[in-house]
C-alpha positions as CSV (number, residue, x, y, z in Angstrom):
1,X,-4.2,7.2,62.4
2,X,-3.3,4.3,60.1
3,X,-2.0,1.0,61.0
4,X,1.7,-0.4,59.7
5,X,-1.0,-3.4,57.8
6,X,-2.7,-0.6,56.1
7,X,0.3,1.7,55.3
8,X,2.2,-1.3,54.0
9,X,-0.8,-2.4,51.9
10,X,-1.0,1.7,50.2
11,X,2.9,1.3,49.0
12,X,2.2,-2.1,48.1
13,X,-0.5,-1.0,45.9
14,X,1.5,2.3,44.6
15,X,4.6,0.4,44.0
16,X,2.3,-2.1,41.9
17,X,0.3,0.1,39.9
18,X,3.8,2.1,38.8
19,X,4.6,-1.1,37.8
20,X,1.9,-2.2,36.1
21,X,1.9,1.1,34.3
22,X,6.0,0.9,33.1
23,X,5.6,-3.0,31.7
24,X,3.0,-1.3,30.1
25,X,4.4,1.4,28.7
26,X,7.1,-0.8,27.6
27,X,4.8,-3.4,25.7
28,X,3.6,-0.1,23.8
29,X,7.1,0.6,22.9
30,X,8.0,-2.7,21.8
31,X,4.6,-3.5,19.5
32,X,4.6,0.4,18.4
33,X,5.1,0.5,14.9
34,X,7.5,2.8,13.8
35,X,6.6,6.5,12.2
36,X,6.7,6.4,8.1
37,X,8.9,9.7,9.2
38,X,12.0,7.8,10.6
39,X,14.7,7.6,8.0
40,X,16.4,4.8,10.8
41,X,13.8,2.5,10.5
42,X,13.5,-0.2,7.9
43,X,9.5,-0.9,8.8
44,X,8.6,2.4,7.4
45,X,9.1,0.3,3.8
46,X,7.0,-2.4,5.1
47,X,4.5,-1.5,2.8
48,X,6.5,-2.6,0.1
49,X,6.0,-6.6,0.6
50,X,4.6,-8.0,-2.6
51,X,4.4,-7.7,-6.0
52,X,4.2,-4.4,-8.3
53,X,4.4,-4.5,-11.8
54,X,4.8,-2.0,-15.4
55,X,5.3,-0.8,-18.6
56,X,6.8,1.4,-20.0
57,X,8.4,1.7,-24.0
58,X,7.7,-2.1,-24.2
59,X,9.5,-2.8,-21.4
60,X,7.9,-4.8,-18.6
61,X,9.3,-4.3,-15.4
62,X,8.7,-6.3,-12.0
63,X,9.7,-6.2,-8.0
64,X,8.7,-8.7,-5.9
65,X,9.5,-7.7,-2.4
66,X,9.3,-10.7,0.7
67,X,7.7,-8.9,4.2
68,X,10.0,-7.4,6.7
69,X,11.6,-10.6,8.0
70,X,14.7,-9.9,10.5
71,X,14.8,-6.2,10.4
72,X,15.6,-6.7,6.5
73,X,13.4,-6.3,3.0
74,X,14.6,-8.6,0.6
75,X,13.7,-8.5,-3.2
76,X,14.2,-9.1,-7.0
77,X,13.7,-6.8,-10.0
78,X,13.2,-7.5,-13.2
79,X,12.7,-6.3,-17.1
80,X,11.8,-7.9,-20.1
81,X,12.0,-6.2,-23.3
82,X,9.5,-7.6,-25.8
83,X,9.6,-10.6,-24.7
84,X,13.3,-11.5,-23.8
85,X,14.5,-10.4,-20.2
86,X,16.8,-7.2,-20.3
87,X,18.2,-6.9,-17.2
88,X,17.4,-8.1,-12.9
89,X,18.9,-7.2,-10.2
90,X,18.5,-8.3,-6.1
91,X,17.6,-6.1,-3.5
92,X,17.6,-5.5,0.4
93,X,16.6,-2.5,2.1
94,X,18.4,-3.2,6.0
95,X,19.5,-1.0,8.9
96,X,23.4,-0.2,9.1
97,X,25.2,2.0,12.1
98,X,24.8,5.1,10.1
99,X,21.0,4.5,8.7
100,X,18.6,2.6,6.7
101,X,20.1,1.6,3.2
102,X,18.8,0.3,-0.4
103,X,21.2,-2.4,-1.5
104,X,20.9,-3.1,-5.2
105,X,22.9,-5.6,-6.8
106,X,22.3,-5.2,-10.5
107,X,22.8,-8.0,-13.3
108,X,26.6,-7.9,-14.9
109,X,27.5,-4.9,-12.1
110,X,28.7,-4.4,-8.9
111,X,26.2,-4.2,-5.4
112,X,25.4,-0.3,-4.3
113,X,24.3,1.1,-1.2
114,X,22.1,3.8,-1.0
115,X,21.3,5.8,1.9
116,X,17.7,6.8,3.1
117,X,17.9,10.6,3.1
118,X,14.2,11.8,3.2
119,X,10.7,10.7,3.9
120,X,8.4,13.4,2.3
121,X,4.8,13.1,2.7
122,X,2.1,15.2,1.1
123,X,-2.0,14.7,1.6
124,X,-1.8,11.6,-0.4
125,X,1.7,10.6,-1.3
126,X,4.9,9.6,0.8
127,X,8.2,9.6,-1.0
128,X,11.4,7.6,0.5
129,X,14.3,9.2,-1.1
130,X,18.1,7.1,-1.3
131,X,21.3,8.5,-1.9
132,X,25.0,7.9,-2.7
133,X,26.5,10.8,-4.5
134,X,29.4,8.5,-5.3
135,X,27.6,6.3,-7.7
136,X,27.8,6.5,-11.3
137,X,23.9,6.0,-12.6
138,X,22.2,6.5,-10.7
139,X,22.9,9.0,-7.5
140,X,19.6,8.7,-6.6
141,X,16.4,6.3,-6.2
142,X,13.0,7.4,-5.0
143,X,10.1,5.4,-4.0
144,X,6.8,7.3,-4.2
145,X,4.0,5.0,-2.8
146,X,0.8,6.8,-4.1
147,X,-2.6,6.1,-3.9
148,X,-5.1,3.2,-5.1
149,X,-1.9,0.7,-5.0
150,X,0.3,2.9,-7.1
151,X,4.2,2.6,-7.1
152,X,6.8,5.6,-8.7
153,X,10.1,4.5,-8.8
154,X,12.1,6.4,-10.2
155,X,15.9,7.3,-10.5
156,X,17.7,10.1,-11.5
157,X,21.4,12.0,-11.1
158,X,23.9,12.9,-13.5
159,X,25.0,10.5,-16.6
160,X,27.6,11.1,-18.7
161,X,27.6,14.7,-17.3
162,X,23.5,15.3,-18.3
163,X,20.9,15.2,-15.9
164,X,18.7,12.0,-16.1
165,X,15.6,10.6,-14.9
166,X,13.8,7.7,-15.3
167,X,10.3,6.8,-13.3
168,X,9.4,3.5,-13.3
169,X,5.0,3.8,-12.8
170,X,4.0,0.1,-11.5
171,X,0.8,-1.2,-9.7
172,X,0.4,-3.5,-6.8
173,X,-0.4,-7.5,-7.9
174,X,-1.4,-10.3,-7.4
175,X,2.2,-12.3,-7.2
176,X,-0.1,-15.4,-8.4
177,X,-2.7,-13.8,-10.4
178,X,-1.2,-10.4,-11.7
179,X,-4.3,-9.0,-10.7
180,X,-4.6,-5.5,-9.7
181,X,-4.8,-4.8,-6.2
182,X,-5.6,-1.4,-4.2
183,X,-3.8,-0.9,-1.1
């Protein structure tokens, strides 16, 4: 037979470890960082914070992207065409009701949104595919990190009724130094 002391002391401690146990399941939840396979979350780009860089035709072509700050990326593109710059553009990649979105806001043009529709992963790459059907060029933007530090952007959809891509190949750098980095 137990004593009320002793049965009191057994809930005590049940009611104390489920505790325990549910704040800590919660801290997981909070400091869990999110899938790369959830097209509602914003930290699955995460990996984009820094600088990557290009060239292609004699056009060099730049992003510099700030860290996740807020639930938001934030960054700036550029291209300079031997020498002279061509075009820039800001960018944000942020959470809205309806999903995770690429703003661009190109130089001389209006801002588009562009909805995250697919995160693709094969054994070495993971593709983050944006839409808007509406837009004119283009309807769609894909980022393809790869491996050793290797970014494909590229955009595609129809122009002036032809189908049209264009992949932009940049490495990671150093935003100071240029310098290649692998990650």
């Amino acid at each position: 037979m137990t004593s009320k002391h002793s049965t009191g002391a057994a809930r005590m401690a049940t009611v104390a470890g489920a505790l325990a146990a549910l704040l800590a399941c919660a801290a997981q939840a909070q400091t869990a960082p999110a899938s790369d396979g959830d097209v509602n979350s914003v930290a699955s780009l995460a990996w984009l914070d820094g600088c990557w860089t290009g060239t292609v035709n004699q056009r060099d072509f730049r992003e510099q992207w700030s860290p996740l700050r807020g639930g938001i990326l934030l960054g700036v593109g550029s291209t300079v065409y031997q020498g002279k710059p061509q075009s820039y553009e800001y960018l944000r990649i942020e959470p809205r009701a309806d999903g995770v979105y690429y703003v661009a806001l190109p130089s001389g043009q209006k801002e588009a949104a562009f909805k995250l529709v697919s995160i693709t992963k094969d054994d070495q790459d993971t593709s983050f595919a944006f839409a808007n059907p509406e837009h004119d060029f283009p309807q769609r933007i894909i980022y393809r990190r790869a491996t050793e530090g290797w970014l494909y952007a590229t955009i595609e959809g129809k122009l002036n009724g032809e189908d049209r891509k264009v992949i932009y190949p940049m490495r990671r750098v150093g935003c100071e130094t240029g310098e290649f980095i692998r990650k």
